[in-house]
DSSP file (Angstrom, degrees, kcal/mol; ACC not computed):
  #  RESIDUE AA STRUCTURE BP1 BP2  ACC     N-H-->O    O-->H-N    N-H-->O    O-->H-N    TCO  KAPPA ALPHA  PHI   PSI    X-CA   Y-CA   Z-CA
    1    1 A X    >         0   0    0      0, 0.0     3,-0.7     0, 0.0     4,-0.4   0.000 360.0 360.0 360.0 122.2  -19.2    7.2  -14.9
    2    2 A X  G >   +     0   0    0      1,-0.2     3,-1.1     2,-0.1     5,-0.1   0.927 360.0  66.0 -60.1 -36.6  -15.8    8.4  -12.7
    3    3 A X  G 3  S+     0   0    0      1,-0.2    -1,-0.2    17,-0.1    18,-0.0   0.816 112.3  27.0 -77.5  -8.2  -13.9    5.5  -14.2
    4    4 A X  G <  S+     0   0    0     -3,-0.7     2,-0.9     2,-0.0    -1,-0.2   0.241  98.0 113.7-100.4  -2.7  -14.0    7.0  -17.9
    5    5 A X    <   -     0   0    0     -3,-1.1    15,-0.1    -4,-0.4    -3,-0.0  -0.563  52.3-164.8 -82.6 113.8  -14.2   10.4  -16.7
    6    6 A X        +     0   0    0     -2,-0.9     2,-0.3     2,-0.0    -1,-0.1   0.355  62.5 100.7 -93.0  15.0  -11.1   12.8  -17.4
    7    7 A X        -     0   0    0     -5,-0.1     2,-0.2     2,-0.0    13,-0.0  -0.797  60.0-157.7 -98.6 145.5  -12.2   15.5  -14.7
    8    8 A X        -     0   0    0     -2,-0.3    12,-0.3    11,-0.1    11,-0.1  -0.839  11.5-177.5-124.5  74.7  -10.4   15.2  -11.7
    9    9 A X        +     0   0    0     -2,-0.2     2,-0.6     1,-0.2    11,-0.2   0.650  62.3  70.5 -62.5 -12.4  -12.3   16.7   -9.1
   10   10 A X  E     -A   19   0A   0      9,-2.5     9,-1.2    -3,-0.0     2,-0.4  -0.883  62.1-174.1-121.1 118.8  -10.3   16.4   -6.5
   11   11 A X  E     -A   18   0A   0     -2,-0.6     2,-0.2     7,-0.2     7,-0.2  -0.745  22.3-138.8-107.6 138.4   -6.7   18.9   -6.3
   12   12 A X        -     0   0    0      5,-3.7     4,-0.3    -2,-0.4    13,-0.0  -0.710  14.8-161.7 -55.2 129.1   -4.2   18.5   -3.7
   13   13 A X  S    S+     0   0    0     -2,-0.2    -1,-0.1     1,-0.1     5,-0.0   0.436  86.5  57.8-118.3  14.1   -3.3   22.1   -2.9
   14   14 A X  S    S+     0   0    0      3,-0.1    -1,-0.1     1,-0.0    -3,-0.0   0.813 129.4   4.5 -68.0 -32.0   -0.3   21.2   -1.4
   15   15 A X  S    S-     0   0    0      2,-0.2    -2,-0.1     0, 0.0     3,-0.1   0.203  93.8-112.9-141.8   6.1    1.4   19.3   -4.4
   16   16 A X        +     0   0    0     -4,-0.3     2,-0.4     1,-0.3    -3,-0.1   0.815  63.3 151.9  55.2  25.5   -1.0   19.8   -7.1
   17   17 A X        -     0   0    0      8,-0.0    -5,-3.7    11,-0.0     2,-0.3  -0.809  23.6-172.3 -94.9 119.6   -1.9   15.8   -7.2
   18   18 A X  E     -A   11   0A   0     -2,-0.4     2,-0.3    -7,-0.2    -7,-0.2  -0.659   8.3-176.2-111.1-174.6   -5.5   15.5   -8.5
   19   19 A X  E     -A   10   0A   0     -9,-1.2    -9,-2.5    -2,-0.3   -11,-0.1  -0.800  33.3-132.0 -85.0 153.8   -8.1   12.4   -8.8
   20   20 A X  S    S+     0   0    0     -2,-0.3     2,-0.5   -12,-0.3   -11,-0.1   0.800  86.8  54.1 -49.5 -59.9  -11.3   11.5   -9.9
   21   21 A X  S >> S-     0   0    0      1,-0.1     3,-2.5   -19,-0.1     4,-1.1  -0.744  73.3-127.7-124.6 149.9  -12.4    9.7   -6.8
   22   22 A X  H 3> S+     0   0    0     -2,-0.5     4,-1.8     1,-0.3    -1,-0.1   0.448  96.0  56.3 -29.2 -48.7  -12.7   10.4   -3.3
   23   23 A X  H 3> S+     0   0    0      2,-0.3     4,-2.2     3,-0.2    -1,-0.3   0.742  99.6  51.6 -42.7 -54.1  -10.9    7.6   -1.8
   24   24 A X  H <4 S+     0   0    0     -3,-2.5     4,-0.3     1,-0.2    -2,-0.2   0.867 116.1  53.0 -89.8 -16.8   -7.5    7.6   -3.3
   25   25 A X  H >X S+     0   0    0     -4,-1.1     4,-1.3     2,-0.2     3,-1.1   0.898  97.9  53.4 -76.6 -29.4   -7.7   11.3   -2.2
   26   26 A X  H >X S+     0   0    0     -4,-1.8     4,-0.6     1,-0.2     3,-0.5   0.910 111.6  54.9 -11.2 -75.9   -8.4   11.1    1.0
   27   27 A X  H 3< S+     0   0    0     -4,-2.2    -1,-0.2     2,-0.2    -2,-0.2   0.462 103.9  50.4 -10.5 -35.6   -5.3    8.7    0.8
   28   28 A X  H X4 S+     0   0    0     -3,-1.1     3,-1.9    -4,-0.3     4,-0.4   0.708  98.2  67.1 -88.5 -38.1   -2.9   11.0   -0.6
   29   29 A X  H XX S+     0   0    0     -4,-1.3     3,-1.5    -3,-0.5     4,-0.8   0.778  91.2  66.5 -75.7 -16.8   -3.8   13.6    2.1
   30   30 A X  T 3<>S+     0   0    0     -4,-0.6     5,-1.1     1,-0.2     6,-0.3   0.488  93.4  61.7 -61.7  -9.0   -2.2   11.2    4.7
   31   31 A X  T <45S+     0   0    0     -3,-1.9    -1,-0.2     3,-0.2    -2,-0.2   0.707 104.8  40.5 -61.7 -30.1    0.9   11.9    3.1
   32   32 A X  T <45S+     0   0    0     -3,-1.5    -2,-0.2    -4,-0.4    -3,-0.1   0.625 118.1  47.5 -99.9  -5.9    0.9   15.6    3.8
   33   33 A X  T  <5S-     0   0    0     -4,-0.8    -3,-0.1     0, 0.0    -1,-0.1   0.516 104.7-115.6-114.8   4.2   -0.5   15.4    7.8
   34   34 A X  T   5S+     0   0    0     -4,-0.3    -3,-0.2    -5,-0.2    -4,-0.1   0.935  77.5 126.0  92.4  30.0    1.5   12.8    9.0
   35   35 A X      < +     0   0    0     -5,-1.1     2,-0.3    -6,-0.1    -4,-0.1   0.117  33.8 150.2-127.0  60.9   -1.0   10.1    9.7
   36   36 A X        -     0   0    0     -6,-0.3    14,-0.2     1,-0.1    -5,-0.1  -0.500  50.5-123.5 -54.1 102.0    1.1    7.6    7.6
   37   37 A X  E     -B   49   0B   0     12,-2.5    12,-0.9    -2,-0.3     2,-0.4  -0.067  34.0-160.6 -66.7 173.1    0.6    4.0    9.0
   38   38 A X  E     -B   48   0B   0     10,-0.2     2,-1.1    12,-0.0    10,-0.2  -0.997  22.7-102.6-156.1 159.8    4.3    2.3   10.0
   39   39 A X        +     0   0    0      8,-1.6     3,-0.3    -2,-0.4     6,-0.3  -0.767  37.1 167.5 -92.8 106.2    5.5   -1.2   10.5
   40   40 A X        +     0   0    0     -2,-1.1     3,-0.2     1,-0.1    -1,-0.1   0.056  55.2  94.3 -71.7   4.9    5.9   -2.3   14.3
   41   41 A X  S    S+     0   0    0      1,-0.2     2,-0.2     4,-0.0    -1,-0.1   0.579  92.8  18.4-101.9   6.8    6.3   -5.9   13.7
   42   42 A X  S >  S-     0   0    0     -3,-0.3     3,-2.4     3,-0.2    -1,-0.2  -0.662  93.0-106.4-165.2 112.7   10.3   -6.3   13.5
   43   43 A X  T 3  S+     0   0    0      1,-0.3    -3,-0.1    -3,-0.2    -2,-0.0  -0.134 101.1  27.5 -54.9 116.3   12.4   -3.5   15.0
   44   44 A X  T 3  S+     0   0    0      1,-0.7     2,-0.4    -5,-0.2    -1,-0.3   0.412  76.1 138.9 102.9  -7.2   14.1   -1.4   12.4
   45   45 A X    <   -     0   0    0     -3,-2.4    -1,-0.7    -6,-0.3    -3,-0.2  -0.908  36.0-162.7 -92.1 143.2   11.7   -1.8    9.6
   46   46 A X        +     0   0    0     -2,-0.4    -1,-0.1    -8,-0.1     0, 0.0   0.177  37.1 146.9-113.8 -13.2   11.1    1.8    7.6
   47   47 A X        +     0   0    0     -8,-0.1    -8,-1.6    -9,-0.1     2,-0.2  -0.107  21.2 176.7 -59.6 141.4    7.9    0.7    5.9
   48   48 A X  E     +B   38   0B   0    -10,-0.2     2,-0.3    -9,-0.0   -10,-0.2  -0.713   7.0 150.7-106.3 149.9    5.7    3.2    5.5
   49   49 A X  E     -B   37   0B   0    -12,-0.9   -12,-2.5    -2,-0.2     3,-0.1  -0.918  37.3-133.2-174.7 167.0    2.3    3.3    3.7
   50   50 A X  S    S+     0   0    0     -2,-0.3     2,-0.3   -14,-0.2    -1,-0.1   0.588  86.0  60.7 -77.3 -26.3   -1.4    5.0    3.7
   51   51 A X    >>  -     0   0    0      1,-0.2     3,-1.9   -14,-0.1     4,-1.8  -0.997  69.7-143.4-149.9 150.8   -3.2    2.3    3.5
   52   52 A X  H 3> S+     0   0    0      1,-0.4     4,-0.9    -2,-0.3     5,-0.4   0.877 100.2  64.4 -60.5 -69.9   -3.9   -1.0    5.7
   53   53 A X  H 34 S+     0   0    0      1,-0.2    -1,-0.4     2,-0.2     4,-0.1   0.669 111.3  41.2  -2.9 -49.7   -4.3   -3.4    2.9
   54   54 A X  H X> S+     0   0    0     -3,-1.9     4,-3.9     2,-0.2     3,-1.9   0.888 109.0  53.8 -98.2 -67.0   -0.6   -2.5    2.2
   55   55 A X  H >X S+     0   0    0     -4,-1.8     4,-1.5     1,-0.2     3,-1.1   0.874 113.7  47.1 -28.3 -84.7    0.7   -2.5    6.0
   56   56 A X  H 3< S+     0   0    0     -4,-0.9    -1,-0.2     1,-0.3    -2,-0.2   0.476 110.4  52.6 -35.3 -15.2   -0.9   -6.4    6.3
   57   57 A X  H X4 S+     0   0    0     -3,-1.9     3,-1.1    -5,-0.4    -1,-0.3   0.877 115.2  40.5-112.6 -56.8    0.9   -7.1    2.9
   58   58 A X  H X< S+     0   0    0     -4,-3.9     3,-1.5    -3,-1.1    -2,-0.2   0.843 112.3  52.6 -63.1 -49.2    4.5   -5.7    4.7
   59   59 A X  T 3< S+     0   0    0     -4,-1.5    -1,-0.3     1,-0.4    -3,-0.1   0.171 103.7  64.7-103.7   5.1    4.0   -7.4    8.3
   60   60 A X  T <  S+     0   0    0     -3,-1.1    -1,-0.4    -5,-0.3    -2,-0.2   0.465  93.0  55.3-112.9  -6.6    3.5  -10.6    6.2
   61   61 A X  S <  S+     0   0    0     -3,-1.5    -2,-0.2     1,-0.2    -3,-0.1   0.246 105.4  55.1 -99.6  11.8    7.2  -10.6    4.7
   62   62 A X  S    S+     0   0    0      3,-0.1    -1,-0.2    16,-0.1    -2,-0.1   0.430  91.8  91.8-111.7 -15.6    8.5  -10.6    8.1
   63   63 A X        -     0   0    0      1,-0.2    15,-0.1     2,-0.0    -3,-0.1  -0.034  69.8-141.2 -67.8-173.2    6.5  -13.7    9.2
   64   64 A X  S    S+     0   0    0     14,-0.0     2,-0.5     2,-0.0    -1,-0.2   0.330  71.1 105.9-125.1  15.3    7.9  -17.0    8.9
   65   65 A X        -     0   0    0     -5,-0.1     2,-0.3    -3,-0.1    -3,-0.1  -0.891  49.1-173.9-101.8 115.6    4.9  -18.6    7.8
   66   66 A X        +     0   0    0     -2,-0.5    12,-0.2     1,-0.2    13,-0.1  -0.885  18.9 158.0-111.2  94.7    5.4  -19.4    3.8
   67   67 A X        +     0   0    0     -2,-0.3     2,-0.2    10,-0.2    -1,-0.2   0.985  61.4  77.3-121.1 -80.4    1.9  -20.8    2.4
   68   68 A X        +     0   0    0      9,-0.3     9,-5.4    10,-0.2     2,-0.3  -0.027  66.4 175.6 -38.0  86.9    2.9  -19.7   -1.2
   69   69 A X  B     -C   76   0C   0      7,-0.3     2,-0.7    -2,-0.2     7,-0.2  -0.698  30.3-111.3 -96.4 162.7    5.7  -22.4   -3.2
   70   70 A X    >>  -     0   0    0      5,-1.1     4,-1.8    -2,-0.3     3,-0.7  -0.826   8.0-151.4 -56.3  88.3    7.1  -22.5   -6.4
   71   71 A X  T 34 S+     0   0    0     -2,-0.7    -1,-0.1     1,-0.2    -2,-0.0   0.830  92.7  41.8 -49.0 -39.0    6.3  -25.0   -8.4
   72   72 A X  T 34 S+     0   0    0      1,-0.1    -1,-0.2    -3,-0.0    -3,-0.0   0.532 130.6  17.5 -66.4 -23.0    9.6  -24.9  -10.2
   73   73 A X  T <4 S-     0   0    0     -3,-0.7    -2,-0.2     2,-0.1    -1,-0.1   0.433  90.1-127.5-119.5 -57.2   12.1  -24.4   -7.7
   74   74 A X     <  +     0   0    0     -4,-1.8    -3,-0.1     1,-0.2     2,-0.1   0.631  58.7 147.3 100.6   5.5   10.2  -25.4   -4.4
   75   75 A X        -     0   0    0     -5,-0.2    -5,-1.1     8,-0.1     2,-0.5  -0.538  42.6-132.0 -86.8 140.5   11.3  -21.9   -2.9
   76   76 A X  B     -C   69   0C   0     -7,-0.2     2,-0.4    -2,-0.1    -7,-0.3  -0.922  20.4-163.5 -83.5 129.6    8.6  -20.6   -0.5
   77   77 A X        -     0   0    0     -9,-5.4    -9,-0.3    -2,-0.5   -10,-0.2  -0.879  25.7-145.6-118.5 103.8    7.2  -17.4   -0.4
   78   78 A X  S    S+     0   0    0     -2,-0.4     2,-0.6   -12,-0.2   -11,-0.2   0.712  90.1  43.5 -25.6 -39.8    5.1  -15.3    2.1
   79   79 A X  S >  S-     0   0    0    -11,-0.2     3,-1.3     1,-0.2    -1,-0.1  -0.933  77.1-134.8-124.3 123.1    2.9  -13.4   -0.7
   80   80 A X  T 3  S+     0   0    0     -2,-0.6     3,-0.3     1,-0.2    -1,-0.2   0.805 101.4  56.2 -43.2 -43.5    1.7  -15.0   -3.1
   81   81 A X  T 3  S+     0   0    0      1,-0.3    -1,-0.2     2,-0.1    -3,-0.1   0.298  94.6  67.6 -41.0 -23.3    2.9  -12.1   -5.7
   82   82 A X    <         0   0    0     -3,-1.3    -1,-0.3    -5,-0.2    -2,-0.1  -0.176 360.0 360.0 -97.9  19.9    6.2  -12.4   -4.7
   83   83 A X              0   0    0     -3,-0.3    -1,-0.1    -6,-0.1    -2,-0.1   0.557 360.0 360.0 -89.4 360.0    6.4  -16.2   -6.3
């Protein structure tokens, strides 16, 4: 099983960052080639990221649409996570 697994088959040999699985390297190597996704939805945001999931999570704290309140306060929040 990879998730129990302490071999790390896969080395960065730029930075010496390894993993187990395939994915999160594949992910890391968009750090060293530039293809680094970036936020276009409000001029003058620096977010950066690898992966989309994360991008859609950013481009949702500029909207103005707050679904997610506070029960205690009443405050609204864009991401649920951020409550």
């Amino acid at each position: 099983m990879v998730v129990h697994s302490v071999e790390k088959k896969h080395l960065c040999q730029e930075c010496g960052f390894s993993t187990s699985h395939a994915s999160t390297f594949k992910f890391h190597q968009r750090n060293h080639n530039g293809q680094l996704m970036k936020c276009e939805v409000v001029l003058g945001c620096k977010f950066q990221t690898t992966r989309k999931s994360n991008l859609l999570q950013n481009q949702l704290t500029h909207s103005k649409d707050k679904p997610h309140q506070c029960e205690v306060c009443g405050r609204s929040f864009s991401l649920a996570k951020t409550i």
